[in-house]
C-alpha positions, 0 to 999 in steps of 0.5 A, a space after each residue: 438554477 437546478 436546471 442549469 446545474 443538471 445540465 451542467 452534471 450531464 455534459 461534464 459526466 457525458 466527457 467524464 471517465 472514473 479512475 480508480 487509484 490503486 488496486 483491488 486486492 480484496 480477492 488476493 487477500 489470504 491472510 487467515 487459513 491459506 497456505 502461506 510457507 515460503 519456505 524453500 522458495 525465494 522470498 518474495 518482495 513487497 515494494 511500497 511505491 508512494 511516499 511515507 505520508 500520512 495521505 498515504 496511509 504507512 500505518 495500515 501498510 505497516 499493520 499489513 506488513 505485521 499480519 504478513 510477517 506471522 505467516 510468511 518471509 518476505 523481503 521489502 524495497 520501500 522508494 517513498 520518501 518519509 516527509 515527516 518530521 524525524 522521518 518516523 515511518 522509515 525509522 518505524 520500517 528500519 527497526 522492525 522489518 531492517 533484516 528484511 529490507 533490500 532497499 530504502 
């Protein structure tokens, strides 16, 4: 069996590529003693593209979104759909950063 298996590893890895999903933003990330004024200059956007899901993760965006906002202005465009009950990100997303929404 583990002969069979392995040989079956092989031939499906052979004719196998990795996708990565997203981004890796690590080497973008300047949170902490860069310069981050905006001022003077257009806002710029920060667009969330997925729906507002748990799978998803909106909290650690939301949490991004607060370290963002104690160094720099920004405005949002969010196009996901908020699927939960009471649609709690879109309502979490409006009462704090609603002056800074351009579309929802």
């Amino acid at each position: 069996v583990a002969r069979h298996l392995e040989r079956c590893h092989m031939l499906i890895s052979s004719k196998s590529t990795v996708l990565h999903y997203g981004l890796d933003l690590e080497g973008l990330m300047c949170l902490d003693g860069c310069n981050m004024d905006t001022r003077g200059e257009e806002d710029p956007i920060i667009l969330w593209n997925a729906r507002l899901d748990e799978d998803k993760d909106p909290g650690t965006f939301l949490d991004l979104l607060h370290q963002i906002h104690r160094k720099a202005s920004f405005k949002l465009v969010i196009l996901g759909e908020d699927l939960t009950y009471g649609q709690k990100w879109y309502a979490r997303l409006q009462h704090e950063y609603g002056n800074r929404i351009l579309y929802m």
